[in-house]
ROSE-4610 file (N, C-alpha, C; in Angstrom, 1 decimal, always signed):
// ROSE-4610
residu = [X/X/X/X/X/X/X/X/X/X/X/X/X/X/X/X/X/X/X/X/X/X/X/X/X/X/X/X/X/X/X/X/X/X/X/X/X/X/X/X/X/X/X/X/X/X/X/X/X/X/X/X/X/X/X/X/X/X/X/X/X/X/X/X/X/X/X/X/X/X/X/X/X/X/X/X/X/X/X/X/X/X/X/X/X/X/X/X/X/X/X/X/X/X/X/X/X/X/X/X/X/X/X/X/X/X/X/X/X/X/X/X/X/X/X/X/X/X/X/X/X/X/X/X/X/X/X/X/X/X/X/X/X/X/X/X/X/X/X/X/X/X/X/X/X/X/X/X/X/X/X/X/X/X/X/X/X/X/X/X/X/X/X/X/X/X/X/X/X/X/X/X/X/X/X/X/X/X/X/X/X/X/X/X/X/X/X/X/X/X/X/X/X/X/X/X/X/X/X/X/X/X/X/X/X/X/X/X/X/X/X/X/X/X/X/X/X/X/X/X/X/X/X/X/X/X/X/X/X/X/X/X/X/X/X/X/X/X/X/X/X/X/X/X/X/X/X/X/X/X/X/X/X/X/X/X/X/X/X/X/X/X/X/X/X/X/X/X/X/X/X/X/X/X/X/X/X/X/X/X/X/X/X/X/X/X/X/X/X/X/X/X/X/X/X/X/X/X/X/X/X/X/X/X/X/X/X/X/X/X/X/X/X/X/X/X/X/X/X/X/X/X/X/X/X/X/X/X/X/X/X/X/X/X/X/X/X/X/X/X/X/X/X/X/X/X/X/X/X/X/X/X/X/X/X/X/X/X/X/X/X/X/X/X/X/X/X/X/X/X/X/X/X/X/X/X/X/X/X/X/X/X/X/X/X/X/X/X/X/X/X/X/X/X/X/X/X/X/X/X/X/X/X/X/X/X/X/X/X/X/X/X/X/X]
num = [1/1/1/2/2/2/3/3/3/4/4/4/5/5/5/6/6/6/7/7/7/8/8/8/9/9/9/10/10/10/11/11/11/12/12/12/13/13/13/14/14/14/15/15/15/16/16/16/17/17/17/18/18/18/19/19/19/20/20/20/21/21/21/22/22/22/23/23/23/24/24/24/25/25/25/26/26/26/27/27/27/28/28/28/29/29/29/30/30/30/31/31/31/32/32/32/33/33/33/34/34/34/35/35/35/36/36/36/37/37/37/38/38/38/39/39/39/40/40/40/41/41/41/42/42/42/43/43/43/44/44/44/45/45/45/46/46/46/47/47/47/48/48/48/49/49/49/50/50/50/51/51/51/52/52/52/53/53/53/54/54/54/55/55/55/56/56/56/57/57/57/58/58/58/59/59/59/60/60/60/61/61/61/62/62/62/63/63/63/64/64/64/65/65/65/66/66/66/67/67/67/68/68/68/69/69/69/70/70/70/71/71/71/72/72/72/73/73/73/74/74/74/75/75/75/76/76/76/77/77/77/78/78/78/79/79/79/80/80/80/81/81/81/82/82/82/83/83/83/84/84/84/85/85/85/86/86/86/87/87/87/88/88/88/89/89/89/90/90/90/91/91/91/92/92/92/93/93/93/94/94/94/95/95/95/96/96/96/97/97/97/98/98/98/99/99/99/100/100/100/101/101/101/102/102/102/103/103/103/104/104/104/105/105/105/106/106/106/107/107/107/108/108/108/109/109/109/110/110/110/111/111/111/112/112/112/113/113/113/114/114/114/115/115/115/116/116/116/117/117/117/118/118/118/119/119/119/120/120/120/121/121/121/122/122/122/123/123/123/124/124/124/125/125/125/126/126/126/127/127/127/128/128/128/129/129/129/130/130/130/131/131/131/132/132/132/133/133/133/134/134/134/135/135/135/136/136/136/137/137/137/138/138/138]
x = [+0.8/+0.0/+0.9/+0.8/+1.2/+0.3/+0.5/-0.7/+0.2/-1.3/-1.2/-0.5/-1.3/-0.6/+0.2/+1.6/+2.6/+2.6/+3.3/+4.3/+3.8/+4.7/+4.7/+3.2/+2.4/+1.6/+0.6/+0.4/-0.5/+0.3/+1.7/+2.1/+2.0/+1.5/+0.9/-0.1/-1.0/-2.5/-2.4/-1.9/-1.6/-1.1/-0.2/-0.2/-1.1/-1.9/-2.6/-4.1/-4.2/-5.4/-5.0/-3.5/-3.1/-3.6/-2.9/-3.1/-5.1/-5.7/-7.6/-7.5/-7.5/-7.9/-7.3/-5.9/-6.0/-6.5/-7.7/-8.2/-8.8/-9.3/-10.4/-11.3/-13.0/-13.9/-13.6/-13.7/-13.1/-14.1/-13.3/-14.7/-13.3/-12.8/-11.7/-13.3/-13.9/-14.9/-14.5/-13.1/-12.4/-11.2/-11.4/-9.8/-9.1/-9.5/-8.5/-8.0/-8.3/-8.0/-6.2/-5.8/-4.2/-3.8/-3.3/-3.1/-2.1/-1.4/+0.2/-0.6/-1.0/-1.5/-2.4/-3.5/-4.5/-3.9/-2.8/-2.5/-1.9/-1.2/-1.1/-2.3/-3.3/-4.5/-5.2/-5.6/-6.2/-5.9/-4.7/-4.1/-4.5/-4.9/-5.5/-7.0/-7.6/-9.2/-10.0/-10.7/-11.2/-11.3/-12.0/-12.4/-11.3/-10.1/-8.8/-7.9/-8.6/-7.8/-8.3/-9.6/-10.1/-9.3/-8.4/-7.4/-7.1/-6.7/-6.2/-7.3/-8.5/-9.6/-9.7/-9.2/-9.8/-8.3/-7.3/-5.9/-6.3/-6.3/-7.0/-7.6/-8.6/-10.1/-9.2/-8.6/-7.5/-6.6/-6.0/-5.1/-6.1/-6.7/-8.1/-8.3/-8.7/-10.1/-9.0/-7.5/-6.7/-5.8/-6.5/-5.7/-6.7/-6.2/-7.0/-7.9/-8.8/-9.9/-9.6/-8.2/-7.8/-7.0/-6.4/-5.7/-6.6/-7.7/-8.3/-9.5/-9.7/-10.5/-9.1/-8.1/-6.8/-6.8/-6.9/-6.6/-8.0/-9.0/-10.4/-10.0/-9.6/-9.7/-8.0/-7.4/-6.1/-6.7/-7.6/-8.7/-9.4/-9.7/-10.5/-10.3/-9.0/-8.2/-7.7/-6.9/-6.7/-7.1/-9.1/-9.8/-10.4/-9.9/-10.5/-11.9/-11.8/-13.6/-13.0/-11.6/-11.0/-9.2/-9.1/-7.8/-6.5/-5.4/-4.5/-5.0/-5.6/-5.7/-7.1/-7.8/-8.8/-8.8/-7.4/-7.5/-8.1/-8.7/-9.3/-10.9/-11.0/-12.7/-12.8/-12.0/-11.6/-12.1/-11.1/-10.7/-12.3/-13.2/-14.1/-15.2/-15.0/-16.4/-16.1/-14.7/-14.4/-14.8/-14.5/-15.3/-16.6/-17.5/-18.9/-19.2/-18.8/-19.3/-19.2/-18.4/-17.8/-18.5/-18.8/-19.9/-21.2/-21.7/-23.2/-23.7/-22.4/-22.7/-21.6/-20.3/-19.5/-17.8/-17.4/-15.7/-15.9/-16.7/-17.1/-17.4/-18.3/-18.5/-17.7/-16.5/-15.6/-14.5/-14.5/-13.8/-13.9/-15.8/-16.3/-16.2/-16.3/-16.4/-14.7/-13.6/-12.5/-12.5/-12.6/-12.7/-13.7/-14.7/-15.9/-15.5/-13.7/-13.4/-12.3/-12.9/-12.5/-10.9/-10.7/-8.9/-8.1/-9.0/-8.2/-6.2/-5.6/-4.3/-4.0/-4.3/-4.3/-4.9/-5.9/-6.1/-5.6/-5.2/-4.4/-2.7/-2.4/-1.4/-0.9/-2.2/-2.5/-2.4/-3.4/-3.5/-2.3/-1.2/+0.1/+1.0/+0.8/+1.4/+0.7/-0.5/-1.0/-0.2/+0.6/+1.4/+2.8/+3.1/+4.6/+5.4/+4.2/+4.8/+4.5/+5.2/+5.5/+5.6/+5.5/+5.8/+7.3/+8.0/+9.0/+9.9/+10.9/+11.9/+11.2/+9.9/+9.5/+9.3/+9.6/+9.9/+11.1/+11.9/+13.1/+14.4/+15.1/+16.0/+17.2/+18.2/+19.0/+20.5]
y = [-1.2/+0.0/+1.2/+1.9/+3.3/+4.3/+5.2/+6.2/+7.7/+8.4/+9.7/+10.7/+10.6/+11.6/+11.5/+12.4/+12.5/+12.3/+11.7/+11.1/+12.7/+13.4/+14.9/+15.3/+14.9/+16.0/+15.0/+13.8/+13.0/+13.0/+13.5/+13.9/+15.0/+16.4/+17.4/+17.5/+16.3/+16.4/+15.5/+14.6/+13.6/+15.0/+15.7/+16.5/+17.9/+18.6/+19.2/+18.6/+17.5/+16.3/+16.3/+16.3/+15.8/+17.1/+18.0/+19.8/+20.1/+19.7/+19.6/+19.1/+17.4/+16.4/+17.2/+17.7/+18.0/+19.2/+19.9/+21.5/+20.6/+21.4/+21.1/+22.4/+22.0/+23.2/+24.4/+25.8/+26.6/+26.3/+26.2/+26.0/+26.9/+27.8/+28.9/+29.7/+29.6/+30.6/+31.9/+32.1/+33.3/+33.3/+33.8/+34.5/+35.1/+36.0/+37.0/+36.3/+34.6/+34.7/+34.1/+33.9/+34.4/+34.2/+35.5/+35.8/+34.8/+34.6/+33.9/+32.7/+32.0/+30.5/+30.2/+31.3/+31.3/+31.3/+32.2/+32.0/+30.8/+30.2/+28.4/+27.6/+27.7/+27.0/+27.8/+29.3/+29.5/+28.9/+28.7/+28.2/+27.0/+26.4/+24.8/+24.9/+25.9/+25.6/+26.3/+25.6/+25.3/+26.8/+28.0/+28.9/+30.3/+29.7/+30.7/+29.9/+28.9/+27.9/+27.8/+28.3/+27.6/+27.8/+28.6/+28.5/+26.7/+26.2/+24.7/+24.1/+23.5/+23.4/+23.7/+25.4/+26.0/+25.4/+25.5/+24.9/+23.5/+22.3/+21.3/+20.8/+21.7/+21.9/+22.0/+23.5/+24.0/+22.4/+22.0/+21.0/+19.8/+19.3/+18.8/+19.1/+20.0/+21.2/+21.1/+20.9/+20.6/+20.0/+19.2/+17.8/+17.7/+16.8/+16.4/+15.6/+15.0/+14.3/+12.9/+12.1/+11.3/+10.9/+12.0/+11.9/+12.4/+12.8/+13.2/+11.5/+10.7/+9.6/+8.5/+8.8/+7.8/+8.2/+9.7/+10.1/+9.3/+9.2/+8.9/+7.2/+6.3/+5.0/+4.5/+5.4/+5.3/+5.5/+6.2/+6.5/+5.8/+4.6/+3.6/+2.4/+2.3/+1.1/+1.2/+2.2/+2.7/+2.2/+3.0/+2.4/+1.3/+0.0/-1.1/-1.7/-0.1/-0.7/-2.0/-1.5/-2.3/-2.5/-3.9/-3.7/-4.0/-4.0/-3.6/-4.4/-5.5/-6.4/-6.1/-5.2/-4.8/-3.2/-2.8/-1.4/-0.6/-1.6/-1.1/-0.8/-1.7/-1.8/-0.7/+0.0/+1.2/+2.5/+2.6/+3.5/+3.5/+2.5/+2.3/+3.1/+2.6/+3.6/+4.8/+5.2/+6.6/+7.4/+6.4/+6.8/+7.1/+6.4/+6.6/+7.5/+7.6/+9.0/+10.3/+10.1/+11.6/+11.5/+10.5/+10.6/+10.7/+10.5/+10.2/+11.6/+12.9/+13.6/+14.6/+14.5/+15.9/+15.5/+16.0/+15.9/+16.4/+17.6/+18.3/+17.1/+16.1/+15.4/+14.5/+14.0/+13.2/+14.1/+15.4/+16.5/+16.7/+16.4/+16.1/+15.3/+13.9/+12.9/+12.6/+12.7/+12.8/+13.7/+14.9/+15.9/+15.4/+14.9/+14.5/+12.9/+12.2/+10.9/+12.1/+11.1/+11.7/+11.2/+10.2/+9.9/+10.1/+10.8/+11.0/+10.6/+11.5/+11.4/+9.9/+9.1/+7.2/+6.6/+7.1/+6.3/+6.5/+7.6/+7.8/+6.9/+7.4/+6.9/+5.3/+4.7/+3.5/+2.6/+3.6/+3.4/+3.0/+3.9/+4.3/+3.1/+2.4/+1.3/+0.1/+0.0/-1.0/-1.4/-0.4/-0.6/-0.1/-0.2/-0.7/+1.0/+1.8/+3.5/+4.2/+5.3/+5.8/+7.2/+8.4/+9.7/+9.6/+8.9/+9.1/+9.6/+10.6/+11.7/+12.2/+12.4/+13.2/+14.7/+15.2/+16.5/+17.5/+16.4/+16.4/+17.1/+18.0/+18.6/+17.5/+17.3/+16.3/+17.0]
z = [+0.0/+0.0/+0.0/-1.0/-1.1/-0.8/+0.3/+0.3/-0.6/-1.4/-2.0/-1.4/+0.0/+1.0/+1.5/+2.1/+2.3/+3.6/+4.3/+5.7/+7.0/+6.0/+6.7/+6.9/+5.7/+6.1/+7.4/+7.1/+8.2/+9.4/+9.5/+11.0/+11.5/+10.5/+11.3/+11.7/+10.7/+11.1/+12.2/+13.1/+13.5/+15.3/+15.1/+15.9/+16.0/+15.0/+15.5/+16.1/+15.8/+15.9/+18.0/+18.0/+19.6/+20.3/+19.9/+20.5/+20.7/+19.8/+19.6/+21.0/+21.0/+22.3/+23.8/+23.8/+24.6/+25.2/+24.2/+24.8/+25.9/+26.7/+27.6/+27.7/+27.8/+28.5/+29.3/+29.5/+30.0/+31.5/+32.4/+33.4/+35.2/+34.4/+35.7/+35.7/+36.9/+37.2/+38.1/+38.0/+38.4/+38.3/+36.9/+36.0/+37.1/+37.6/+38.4/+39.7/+40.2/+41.4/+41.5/+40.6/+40.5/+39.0/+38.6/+36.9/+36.7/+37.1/+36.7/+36.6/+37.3/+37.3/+36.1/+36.5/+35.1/+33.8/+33.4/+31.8/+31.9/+33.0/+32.0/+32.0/+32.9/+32.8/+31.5/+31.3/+30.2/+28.6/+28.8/+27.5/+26.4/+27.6/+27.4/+27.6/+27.7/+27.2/+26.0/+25.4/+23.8/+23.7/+24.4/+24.0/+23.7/+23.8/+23.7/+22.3/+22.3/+20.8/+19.9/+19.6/+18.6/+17.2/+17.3/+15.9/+16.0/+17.2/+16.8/+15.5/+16.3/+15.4/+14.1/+13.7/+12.4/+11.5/+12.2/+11.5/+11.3/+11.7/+11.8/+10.4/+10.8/+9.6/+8.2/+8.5/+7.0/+6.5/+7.5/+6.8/+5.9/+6.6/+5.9/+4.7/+4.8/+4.1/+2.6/+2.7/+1.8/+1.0/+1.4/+0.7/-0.4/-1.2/-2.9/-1.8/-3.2/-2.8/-1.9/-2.8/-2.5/-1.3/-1.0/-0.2/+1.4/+1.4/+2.3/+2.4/+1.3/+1.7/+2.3/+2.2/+2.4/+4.0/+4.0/+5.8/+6.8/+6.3/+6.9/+7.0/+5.8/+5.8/+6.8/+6.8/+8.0/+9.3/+9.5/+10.9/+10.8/+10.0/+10.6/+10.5/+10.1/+10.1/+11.7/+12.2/+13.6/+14.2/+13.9/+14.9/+15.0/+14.4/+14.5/+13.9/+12.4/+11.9/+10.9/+10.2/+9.4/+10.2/+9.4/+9.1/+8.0/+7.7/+7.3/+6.1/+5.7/+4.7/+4.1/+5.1/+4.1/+3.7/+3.4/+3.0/+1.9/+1.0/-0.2/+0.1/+1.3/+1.9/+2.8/+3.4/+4.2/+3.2/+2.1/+1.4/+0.3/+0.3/-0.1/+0.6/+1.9/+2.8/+2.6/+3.0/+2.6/+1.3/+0.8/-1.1/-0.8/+0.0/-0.3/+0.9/+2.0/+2.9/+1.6/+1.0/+0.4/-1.0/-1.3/-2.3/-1.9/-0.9/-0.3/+0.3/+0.8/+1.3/+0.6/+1.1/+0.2/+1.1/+0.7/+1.5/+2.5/+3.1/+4.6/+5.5/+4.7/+6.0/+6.4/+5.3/+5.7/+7.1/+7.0/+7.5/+8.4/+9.1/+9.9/+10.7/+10.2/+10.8/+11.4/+10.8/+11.5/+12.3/+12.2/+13.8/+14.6/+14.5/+15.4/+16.5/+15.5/+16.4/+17.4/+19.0/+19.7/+20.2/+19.2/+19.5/+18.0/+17.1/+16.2/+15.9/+16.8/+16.7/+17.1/+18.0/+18.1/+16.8/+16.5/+15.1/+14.4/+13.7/+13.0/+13.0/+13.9/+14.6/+14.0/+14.9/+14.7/+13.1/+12.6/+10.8/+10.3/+11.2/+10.3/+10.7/+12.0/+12.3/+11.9/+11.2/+10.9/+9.6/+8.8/+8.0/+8.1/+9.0/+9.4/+9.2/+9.2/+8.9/+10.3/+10.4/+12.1/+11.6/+12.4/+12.6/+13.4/+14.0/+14.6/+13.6/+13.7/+13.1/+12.5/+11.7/+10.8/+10.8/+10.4/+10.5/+11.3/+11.7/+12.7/+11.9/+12.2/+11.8/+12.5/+11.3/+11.9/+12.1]
């Protein structure tokens, strides 16, 4: 299996997928009760991030057709709907969400899995491929 998409780019989406899971709900019901503490807690909740999300969305929102049904059928190889020997039956369902509805919902449906960066992850070791040094200045 050769995928369309590039190593690099399913390890950015792979780490901004990680930076999303970890927002959490803003739920500091008093900012001011010590500033210094607060900006490292405000940092990590959804309503000061939502660039992670819209970045996210963007990397998505940009890949070719193909290479955005390859990212969905790697997320569900991951997750256990398929695996490694049935990659054409993967990349199949992925064909038909995105024919049945539009590439948004495929775009959807991967931001909407709540372990995205493991499945993905996962996809990528179901075929013996890794993010380890990728992007790494040597």
């Amino acid at each position: 299996m050769e995928l369309t998409v590039s190593l690099d780019t399913l390890c950015r989406i792979i780490e901004r997928a990680r930076e999303l899971e970890a927002l959490v709900p803003a739920v500091d019901p008093d900012d001011s009760s010590n500033p210094t503490d607060d900006k490292d807690m405000d940092v990590l909740e959804e309503e000061n991030n939502a660039v992670v999300e819209e970045e996210l969305r963007a990397l998505l929102d940009d890949l070719a057709e193909d290479e955005l049904n390859e990212t969905y059928a790697l997320a569900l190889v991951g997750r256990g709907s398929f695996d490694a020997s049935e990659w054409d039956d993967a990349l199949e369902a992925a064909a038909e969400i995105a024919e049945d509805a539009d590439e948004a919902a495929l775009i959807d449906g991967l931001l909407e899995m709540p372990m995205l960066a493991a499945y993905l992850e996962a996809g990528l070791a179901a075929f013996d491929l890794s993010c380890n040094g990728v992007g790494q200045i040597s």
